[in-house]
Structure formats: structure tokens, C-alpha cells
C-alpha positions as CSV (number, residue, x, y, z in Angstrom):
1,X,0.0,0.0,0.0
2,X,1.4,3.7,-0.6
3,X,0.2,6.3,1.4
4,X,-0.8,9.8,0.4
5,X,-1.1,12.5,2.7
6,X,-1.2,16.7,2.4
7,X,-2.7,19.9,4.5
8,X,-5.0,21.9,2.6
9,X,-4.2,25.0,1.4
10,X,-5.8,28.1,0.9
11,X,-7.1,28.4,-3.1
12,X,-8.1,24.9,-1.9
13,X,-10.8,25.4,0.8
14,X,-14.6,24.7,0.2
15,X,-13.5,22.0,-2.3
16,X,-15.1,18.8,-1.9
17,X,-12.9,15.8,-0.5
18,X,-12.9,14.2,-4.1
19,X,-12.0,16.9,-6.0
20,X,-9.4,18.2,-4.1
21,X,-7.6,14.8,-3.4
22,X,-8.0,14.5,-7.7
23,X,-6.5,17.6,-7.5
24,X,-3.0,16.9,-6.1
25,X,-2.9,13.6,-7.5
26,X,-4.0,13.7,-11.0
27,X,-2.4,9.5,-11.7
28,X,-5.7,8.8,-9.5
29,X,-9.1,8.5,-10.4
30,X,-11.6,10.7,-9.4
31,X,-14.1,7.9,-9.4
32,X,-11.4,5.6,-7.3
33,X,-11.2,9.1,-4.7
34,X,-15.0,8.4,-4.4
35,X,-15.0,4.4,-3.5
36,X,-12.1,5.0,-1.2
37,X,-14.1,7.8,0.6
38,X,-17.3,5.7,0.6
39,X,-15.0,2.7,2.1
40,X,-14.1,4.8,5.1
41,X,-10.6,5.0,3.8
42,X,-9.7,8.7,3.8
43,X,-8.8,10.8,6.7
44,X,-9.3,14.4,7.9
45,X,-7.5,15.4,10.7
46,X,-7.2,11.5,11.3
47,X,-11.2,11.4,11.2
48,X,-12.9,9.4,8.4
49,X,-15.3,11.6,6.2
50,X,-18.0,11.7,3.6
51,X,-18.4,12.4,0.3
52,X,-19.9,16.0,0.7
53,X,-17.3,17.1,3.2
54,X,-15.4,20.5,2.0
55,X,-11.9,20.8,3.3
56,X,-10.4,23.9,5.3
57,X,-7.2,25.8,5.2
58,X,-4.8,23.7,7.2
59,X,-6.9,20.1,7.0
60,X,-4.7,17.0,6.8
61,X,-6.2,14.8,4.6
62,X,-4.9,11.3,4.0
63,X,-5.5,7.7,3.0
64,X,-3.8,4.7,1.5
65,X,-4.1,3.1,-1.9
66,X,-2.6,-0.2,-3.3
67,X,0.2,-0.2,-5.3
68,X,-0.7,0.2,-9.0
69,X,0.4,-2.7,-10.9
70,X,3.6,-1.0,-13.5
71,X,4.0,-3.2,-16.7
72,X,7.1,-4.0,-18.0
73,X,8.2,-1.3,-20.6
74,X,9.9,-2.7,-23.2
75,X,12.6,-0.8,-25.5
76,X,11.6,-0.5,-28.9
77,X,13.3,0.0,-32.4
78,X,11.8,2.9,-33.4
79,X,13.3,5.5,-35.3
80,X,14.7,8.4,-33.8
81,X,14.9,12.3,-35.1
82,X,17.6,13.4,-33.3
83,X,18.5,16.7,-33.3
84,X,21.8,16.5,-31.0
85,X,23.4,13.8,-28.8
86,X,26.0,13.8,-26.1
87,X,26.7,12.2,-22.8
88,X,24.1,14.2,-20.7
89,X,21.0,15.1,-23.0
90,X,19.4,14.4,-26.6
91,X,17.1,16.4,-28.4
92,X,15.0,14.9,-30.1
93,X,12.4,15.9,-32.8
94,X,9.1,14.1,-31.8
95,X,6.7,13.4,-34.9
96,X,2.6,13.7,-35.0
97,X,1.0,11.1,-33.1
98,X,3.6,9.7,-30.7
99,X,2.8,9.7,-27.2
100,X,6.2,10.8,-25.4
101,X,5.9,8.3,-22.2
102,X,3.6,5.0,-21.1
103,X,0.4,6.0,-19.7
104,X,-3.0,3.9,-19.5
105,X,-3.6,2.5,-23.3
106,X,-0.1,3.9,-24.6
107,X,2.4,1.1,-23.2
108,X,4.1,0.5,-26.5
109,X,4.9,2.6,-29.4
110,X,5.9,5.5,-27.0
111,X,9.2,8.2,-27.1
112,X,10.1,6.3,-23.9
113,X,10.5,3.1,-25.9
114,X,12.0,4.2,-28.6
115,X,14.5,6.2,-26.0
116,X,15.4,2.6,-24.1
117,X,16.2,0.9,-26.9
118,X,18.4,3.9,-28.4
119,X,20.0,4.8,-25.0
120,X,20.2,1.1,-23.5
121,X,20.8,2.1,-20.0
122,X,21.6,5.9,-20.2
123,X,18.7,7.3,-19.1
124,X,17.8,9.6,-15.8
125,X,15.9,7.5,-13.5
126,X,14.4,10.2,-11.3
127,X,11.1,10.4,-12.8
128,X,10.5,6.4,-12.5
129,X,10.6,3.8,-14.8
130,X,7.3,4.9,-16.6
131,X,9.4,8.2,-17.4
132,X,13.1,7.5,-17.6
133,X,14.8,10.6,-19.0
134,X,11.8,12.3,-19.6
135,X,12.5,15.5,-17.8
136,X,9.3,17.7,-19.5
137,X,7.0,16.4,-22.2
138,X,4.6,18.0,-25.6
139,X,1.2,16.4,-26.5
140,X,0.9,13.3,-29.0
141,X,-0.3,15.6,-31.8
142,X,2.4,18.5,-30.7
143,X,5.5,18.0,-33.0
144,X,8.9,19.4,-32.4
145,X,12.2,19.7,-29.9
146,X,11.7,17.6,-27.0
147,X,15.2,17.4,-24.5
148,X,15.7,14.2,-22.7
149,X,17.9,13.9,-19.5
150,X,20.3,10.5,-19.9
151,X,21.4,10.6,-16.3
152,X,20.7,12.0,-13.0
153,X,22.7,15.3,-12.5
154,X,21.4,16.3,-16.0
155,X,17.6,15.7,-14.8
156,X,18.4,17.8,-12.0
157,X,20.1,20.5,-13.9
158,X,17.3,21.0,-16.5
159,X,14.8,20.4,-13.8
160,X,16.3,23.3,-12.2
161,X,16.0,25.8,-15.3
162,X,12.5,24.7,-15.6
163,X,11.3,25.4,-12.8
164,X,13.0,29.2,-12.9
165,X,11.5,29.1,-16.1
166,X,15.0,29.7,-18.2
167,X,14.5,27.1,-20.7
168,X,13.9,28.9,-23.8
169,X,10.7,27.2,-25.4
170,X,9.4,28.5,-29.0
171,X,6.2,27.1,-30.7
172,X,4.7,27.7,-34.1
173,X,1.2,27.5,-34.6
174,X,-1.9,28.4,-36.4
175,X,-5.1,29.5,-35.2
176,X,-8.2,30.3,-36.1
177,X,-8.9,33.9,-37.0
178,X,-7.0,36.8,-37.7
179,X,-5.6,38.5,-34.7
180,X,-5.3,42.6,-35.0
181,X,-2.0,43.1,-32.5
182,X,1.2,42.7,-34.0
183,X,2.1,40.5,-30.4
184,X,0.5,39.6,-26.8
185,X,0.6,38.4,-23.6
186,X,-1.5,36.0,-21.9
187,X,-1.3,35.7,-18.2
188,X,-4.4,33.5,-16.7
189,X,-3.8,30.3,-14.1
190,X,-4.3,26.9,-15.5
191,X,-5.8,23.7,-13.7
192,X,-8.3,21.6,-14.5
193,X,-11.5,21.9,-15.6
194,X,-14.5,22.4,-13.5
195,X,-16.4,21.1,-16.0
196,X,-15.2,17.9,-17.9
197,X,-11.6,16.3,-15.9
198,X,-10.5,15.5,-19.2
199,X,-9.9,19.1,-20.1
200,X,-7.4,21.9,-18.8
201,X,-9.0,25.6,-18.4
202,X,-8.3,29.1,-17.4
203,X,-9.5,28.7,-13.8
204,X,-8.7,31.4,-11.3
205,X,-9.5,29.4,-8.7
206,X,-7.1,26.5,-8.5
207,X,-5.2,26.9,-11.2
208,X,-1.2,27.2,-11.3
209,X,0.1,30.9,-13.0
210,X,0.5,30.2,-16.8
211,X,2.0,32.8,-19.1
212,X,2.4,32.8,-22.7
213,X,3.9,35.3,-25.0
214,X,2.6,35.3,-28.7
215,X,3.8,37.5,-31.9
216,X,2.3,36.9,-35.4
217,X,4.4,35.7,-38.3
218,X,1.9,35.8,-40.9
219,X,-2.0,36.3,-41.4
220,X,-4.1,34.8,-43.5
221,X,-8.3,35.4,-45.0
222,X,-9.5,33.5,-41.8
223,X,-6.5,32.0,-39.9
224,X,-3.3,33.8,-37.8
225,X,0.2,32.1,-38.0
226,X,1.8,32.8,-34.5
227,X,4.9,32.5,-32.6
228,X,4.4,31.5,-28.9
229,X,7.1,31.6,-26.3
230,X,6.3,30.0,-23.2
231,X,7.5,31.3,-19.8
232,X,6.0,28.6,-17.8
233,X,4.7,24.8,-18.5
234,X,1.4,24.2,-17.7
235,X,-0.6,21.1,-19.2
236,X,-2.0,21.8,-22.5
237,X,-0.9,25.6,-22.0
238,X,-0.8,27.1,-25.4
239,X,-4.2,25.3,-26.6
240,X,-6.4,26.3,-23.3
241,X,-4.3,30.2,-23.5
242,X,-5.2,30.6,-26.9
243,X,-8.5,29.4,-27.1
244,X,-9.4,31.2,-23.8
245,X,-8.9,34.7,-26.0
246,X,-10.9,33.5,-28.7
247,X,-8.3,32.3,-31.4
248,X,-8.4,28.0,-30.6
249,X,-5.7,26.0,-32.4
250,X,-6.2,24.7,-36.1
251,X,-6.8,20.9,-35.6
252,X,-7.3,20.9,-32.1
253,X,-10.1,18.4,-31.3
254,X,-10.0,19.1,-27.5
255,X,-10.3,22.8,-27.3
256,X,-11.7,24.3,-31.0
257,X,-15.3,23.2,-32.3
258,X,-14.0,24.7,-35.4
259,X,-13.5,22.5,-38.6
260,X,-10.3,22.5,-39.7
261,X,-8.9,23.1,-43.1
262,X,-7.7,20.7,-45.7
263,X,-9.3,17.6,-43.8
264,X,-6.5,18.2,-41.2
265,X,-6.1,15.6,-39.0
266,X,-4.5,16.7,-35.4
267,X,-3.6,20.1,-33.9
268,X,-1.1,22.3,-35.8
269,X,1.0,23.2,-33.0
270,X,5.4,23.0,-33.6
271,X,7.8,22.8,-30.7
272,X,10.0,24.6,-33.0
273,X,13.1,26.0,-30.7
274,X,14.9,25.2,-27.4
275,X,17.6,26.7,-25.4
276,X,18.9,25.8,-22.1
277,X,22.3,25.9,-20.6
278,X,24.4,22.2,-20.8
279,X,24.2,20.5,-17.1
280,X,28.6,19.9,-17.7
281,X,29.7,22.8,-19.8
282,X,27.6,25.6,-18.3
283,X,27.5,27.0,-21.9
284,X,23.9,28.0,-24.0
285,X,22.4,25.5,-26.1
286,X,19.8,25.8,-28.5
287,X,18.3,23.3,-31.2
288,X,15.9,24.1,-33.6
289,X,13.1,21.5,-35.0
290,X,11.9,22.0,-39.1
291,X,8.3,22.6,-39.5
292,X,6.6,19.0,-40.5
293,X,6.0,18.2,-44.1
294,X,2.1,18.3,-42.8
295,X,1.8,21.7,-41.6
296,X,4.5,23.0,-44.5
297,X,1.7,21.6,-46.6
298,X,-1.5,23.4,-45.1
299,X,0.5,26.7,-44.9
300,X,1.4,26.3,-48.9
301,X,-2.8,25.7,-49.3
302,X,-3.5,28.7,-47.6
């Protein structure tokens, strides 16, 4: 059994129990949350509660949960873009429809096998063996740079930058609509949806501070090319920031109601550049991923 245990904090009181224990640990259920609560199994302030309970600033909420069951990941021989290569990191350039780590219904076919199989046994182990090297990550339909971490001290190097928010992270997309400023700046939290779990939204609530800078390249009859530099790395951030303004990704099936163009097929959104200083030599680094052939396409069209 692992057990799981936190004090409430303040842009968490008045949630329910559920939600706010889904919350903090999004690798658990909602509807799991629920049977443990209804089993007597969670705690507040070592008292067992119900369902409607709302926490307080300064509860301590805990319970225990088996150990989920972890299935062998297996290395793969997939081909690998690689932008760069050395001791301590790879870039790679992830293609359209690759899900970068195992997750329920993606346990082969992913980055992470094609990375063991690649790296053998250079890989940073700090984020388990569902993640190995995977020090940040970019959507299944998001192409582009992606840095992986092939041992510890690298991990906690770029780790580091990421969370000072000095990785330099530059994606292309298009959008729909034609947006009038030249460039803009989005500042609204992100967490998850009040609404439908599935989703990320703007929510001032609970959400975690989520900025994203944007410039236009290039406008088009109905559509905006942008530039979008990201100074923090929220879940889904670009797609829920843009969309929240009124201009949703091209392609996007989670966050536009829009039909794309073409008979597109996925989001058109480009992990095009990133920079971050090398975990040995201290120097800048930065790598730059080529549009896909895909999105080169759609731009020609239009």
C-alpha cells in the first residue's frame, strides 16, 4: 500500500474531499477518490469523512491506496529524429502522433521506448521507470524539440531551469482567426476543468500561474500564424491560453469546435526551438526542429 497525505491549502478550501484529493494527485481517479471515501478509507484530521465534506485551510487529509500494478516497458526500435546527442542530453524531434511516455492505453509505441532501446541504460531514472529521461513532455499531436535527460545530474540541472522558467521554449502555430496586435501576452492560471476532468482551463480558482507570450508571423483570409514563447509549462498551456482569448488551435479536437482546413487531421502546433544551458559545460544550447511536411503543406494551401 502507498500512502498519500497533504494539509490543505488556501485556493483549496470549500472543495469537496474528491476533488481536491484528484486535485493533487491527477495518476488517480476521481471515481477511485470516491469508492475510497465511501469505504471509510480517507482521513481528515485522522477522522474518516463523507463524500460532501469541504476541506479547510490547514486540513490533513490522508488515505492509502494499493500499489498500482507497473508493466514492463519494453525498448523498442523505433526511429529516432535526433537533433543532438551527447553524454548528458538528446534532443530529439518528436513526430505527430507519438505519445512521449507510457500511460493507460499507450504502453508501447511511445518516445520512452524508442529512447530505451536507443540509450540502453543511459537514461535519468528520477522520474520512475514509466518516465526514464523524460525531464518535460509535448502532446501526441504537438511535434517538435523535446530534451531528454540520460542521467541523474542532468535531470536535476534542467529540472532546475525549468522550474525558474529559463528554458527557452518557442512554438509555431496556427489558429483560427486573424488577430489585429502585432504581439500579446497571456497571463491567466491553469488547472483543471471544472467542468469535464479530461480538459485543462483558465480557472482562477485553483489553477497554477500560466504565461504565454505570442507574436504573429503571418495572417491569413480567416487563420493567424503565431509565434508563442512559453515562460512557464502548464498542461495543454498554449491550446487552453489561446483558445481562452478567442483564437483556438487549427486541428485541435480538445479545445476548437471549429473545422479545420484541408481535412486536417490533429492540432497544428510546432515545438519549433529550445535553449537551455548544458548540465557539464555551463554553456547556452539551442536546437531548432523543421516545420513537419504536414503543416508545410496546409500553410502552402493557404
Amino acid at each position: 500500500m502507498n500512502d498519500y497525505g497533504f494539509i490543505c491549502q488556501d485556493e483549496q478550501k470549500d472543495l469537496r474531499i474528491d476533488r481536491c484529493i484528484a486535485d493533487m494527485y491527477e495518476d488517480i481517479s476521481r471515481s477511485y477518490i470516491q469508492k475510497l471515501i465511501k469505504d471509510g478509507a480517507v482521513f481528515v484530521n485522522d477522522k474518516a469523512v463523507k463524500a460532501s465534506y469541504r476541506v479547510s485551510l490547514g486540513d490533513r487529509i490522508s488515505f492509502s491506496a494499493p500499489e498500482a500494478c507497473i508493466p514492463d516497458i519494453v525498448p523498442e526500435d523505433i526511429p529516432l529524429d535526433i537533433l543532438y546527442e551527447d553524454d548528458d542530453v538528446l534532443v530529439v524531434n518528436k513526430p505527430k502522433g507519438m505519445v512521449v511516455h507510457p500511460a493507460f492505453g499507450h504502453y508501447s509505441g511511445t518516445l520512452v521506448n524508442a529512447l530505451m532501446y536507443h540509450c540502453r541504460d543511459s537514461l535519468s531514472g528520477i522520474n520512475g521507470v514509466m518516465r526514464p529521461g523524460i525531464v518535460h513532455r509535448i502532446d501526441m499531436d504537438t511535434t517538435g524539440a523535446l530534451l531528454v535527460c540520460k542521467n541523474d545530474k542532468a535531470h536535476l540541472a534542467i529540472a532546475g531551469q525549468l522550474r525558474e522558467h529559463t528554458v527557452n521554449r518557442v512554438y509555431t502555430t496556427l489558429v483560427h482567426g486573424v488577430i489585429k496586435d502585432e504581439e500579446g501576452r497571456i497571463e491567466a492560471p491553469i488547472g483543471r476543468s471544472e467542468k469535464d476532468r479530461k480538459k485543462m482551463a483558465v480557472n482562477y480558482r485553483t489553477g497554477k500561474e500560466a504565461v504565454t507570450n505570442y507574436k504573429v508571423i503571418k495572417r491569413f483570409d480567416k487563420y493567424t500564424l503565431l509565434e508563442c514563447r512559453l515562460e512557464t509549462g502548464r498542461t495543454h498551456q498554449i491550446r487552453v491560453h489561446l483558445s481562452s482569448i478567442g483564437y483556438p488551435v487549427v486541428g485541435d479536437e480538445l479545445y476548437c469546435s471549429l473545422k479545420p482546413p484541408c481535412k486536417l487531421k490533429g492540432q497544428t502546433l510546432h515545438a519549433g526551438i529550445i535553449g537551455f544551458i548544458h548540465p557539464t559545460s555551463n554553456e547556452y544550447m539551442e536546437f531548432c526542429a523543421p516545420l513537419p511536411e504536414y503543416f508545410k503543406e496546409l500553410l502552402n494551401k493557404l
